[in-house]
N, C-alpha and C positions, 0 to 999 in steps of 0.2 A: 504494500500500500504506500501509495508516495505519503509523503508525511505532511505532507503541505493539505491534504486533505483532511488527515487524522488531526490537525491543528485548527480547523477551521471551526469556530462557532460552529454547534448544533443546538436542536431543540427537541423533546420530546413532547407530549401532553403537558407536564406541569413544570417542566425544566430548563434550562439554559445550559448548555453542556458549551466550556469555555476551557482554554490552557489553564495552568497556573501562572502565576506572577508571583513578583517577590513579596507585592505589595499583602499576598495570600499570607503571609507568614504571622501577619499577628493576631489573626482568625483561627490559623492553625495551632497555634500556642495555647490558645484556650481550651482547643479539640483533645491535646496532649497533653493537656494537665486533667483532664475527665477521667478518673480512674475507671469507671464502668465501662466507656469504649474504648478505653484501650489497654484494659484486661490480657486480651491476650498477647499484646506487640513484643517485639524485643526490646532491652531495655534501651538499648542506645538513644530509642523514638519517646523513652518516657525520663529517661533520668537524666541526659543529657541537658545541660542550660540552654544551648544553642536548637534542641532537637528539630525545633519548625522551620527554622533556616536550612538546617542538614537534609531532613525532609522536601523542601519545595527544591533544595538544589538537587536532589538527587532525581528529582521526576523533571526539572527541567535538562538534566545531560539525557535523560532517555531521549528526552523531546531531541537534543542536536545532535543524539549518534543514530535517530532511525529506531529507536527498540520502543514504540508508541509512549504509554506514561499514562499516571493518574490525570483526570482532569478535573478541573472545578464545577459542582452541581451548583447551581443557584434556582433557586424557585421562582418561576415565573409571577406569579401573584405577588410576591411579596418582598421581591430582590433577595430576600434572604440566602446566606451562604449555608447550604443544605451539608456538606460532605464532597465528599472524593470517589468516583469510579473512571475507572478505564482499564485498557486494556494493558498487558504488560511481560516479555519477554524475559523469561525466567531458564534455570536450566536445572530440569527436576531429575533425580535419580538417574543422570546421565545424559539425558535425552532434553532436548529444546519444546519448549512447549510455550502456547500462549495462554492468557490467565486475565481472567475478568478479576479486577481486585474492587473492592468496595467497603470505605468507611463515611459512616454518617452522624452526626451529631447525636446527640441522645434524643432531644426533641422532637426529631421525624424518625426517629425508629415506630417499627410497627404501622407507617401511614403509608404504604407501598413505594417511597421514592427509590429504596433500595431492589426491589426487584425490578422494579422502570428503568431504571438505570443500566441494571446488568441484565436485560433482555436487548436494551437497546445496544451495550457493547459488544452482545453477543451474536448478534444481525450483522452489526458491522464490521466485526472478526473475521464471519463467514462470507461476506460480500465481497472484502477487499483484499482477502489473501484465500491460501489453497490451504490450509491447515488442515490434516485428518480430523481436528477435533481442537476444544478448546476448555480449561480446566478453572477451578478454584482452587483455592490451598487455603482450607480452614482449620483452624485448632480443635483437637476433638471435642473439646467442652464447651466448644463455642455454636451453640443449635442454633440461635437467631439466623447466624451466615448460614448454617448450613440450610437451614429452613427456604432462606431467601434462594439457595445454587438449586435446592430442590425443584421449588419453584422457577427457574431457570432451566428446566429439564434436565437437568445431571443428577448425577448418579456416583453412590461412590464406588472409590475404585484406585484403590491402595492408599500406603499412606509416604510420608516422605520426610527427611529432615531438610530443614529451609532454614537459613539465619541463625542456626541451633535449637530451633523451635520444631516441636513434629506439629506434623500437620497431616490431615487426612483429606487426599484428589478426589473433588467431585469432577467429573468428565462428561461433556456432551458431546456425541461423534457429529461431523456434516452433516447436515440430511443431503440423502438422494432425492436425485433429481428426478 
């Protein structure tokens, strides 16, 4: 997928799908100091002082080496800075795989933005690349996400360590044509 497209303003039903900026950093800072959602992160993204800067820089090198990146949700009604989905090139048990990843504020948990989100990344995974398939990497204890990938139509389907964290692959394969 050229990148120039995967950068470009989107919108769903109730969202604003936009890059990050730096300016994102001190929205994020708040998101990472929420012990509830972000339960299961590695520590670097929670105990870190700097965490939200190291965060948006790392999703903005994905954005200039080509490997896509989280992007910024905003809600349309409301401007409100909703969370983070997109898509994101990982290398799981060996093997290259793409990854719908998704965190959202506590206050739209449970009001569908998370699985709007990652059906919509998931459309555009399968549109714009040949992927056999395209995965989540949740913590086992973590249901909410899992609940959201289920509803995402995957399934799971091993487990993996990532960052030093396991995590358990939900997978959606292509559909045929």
């Amino acid at each position: 997928m050229d990148h120039l497209i995967y950068l470009t303003p989107k919108q769903t039903e109730r969202l604003i799908i936009r890059p990050l900026t730096w300016e994102d950093s001190e929205i994020w800072t708040t998101f990472l100091k929420d012990e509830v959602c972000t339960k299961y992160f590695p520590e670097v993204f929670t105990k870190e002082e700097n965490a939200a800067e190291l965060w948006i820089e790392s999703q903005l090198k994905r954005y200039d080496e080509e490997r896509f990146g989280l992007m910024a949700l905003i809600e349309k009604d409301t401007n409100a800075f909703v969370g983070q989905c997109g898509l994101l090139h990982q290398e799981i048990n060996g093997v290259d795989e793409l990854e719908i990843g998704y965190h959202l504020f506590r206050q739209y948990h449970g009001k569908g933005f998370a699985i709007e989100a990652a059906q919509f990344f998931k459309e555009l995974g399968f549109y714009f690349t040949e992927v056999p398939s395209i995965i989540s990497l949740i913590h086992p204890e973590n249901k909410p996400s899992q609940a959201v990938a289920m509803r995402n139509g995957m399934k799971p389907d091993g487990k993996a360590v990532h960052k030093d964290e396991e995590a358990v692959i939900y997978r959606i394969l292509r559909p045929k044509i």
